[in-house]
N, C-alpha and C positions, 0 to 999 in steps of 0.2 A: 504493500500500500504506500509507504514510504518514496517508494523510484516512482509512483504514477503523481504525489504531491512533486516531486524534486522537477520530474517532466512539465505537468503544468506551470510550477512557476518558473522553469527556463522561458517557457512559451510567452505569457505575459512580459516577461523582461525583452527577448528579442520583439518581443509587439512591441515595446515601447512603454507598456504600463507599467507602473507603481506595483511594487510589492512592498503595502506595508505589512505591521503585522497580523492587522486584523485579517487581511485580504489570503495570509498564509493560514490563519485559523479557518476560516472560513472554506478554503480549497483543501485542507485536512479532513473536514465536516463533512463537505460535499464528496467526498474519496470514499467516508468511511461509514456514508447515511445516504446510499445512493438514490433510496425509494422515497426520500423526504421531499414535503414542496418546501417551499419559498418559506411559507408562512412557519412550516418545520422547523428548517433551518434556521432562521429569526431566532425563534424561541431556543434552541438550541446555544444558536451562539448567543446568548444572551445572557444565560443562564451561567456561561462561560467568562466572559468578558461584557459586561454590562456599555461599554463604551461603543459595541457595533450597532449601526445604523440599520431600519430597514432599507435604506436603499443602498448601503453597503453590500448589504444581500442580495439586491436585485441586481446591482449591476453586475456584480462578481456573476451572478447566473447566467447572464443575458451574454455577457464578454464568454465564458467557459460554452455558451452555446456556437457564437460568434466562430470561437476555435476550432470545434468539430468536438470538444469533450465530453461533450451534455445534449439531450435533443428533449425541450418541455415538451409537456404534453399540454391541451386546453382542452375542454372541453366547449361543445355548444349546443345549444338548446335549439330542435328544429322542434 
C-alpha cells in the first residue's frame, strides 16, 4: 500500500501540485479506504487531523480522478 501512496505523490509532484501534509494523509486514506465517498473520507480524515478541509477532500479526489487513480461513481435519478 505504501509504493501505490509513494506512486501517487510522485505523480502530483511531476503534475506540479503541492504535497502538503494533509494532501499525503488524505492519499494514505484514499489507498487504504478504497470503497469510501467523499463524505467518508471527510469524516475520516477528520477525525485524524481536524485541520482538513472538505474541499481539501474534494479536490484531492477530483485531481486522483484527473490522474487515472480513482474513477467516482454518481448516481442519477431517471
Amino acid at each position: 500500500m505504501e509504493e501505490k501512496v509513494a506512486e501517487i505523490v510522485s505523480v502530483f509532484r511531476k503534475k506540479g501540485c503541492r504535497i502538503t501534509e494533509q494532501r499525503r494523509q488524505l492519499v494514505s486514506l484514499i489507498v487504504h479506504n478504497p470503497e469510501c465517498s467523499c463524505k467518508e473520507l471527510y469524516y475520516l480524515a477528520r477525525s485524524d487531523d481536524n485541520s482538513i478541509g472538505r474541499a481539501t477532500v474534494y479536490r484531492t479526489v477530483r485531481a486522483l480522478e484527473e490522474f487515472g487513480f480513482v474513477r467516482t461513481r454518481q448516481i442519477t435519478l431517471i
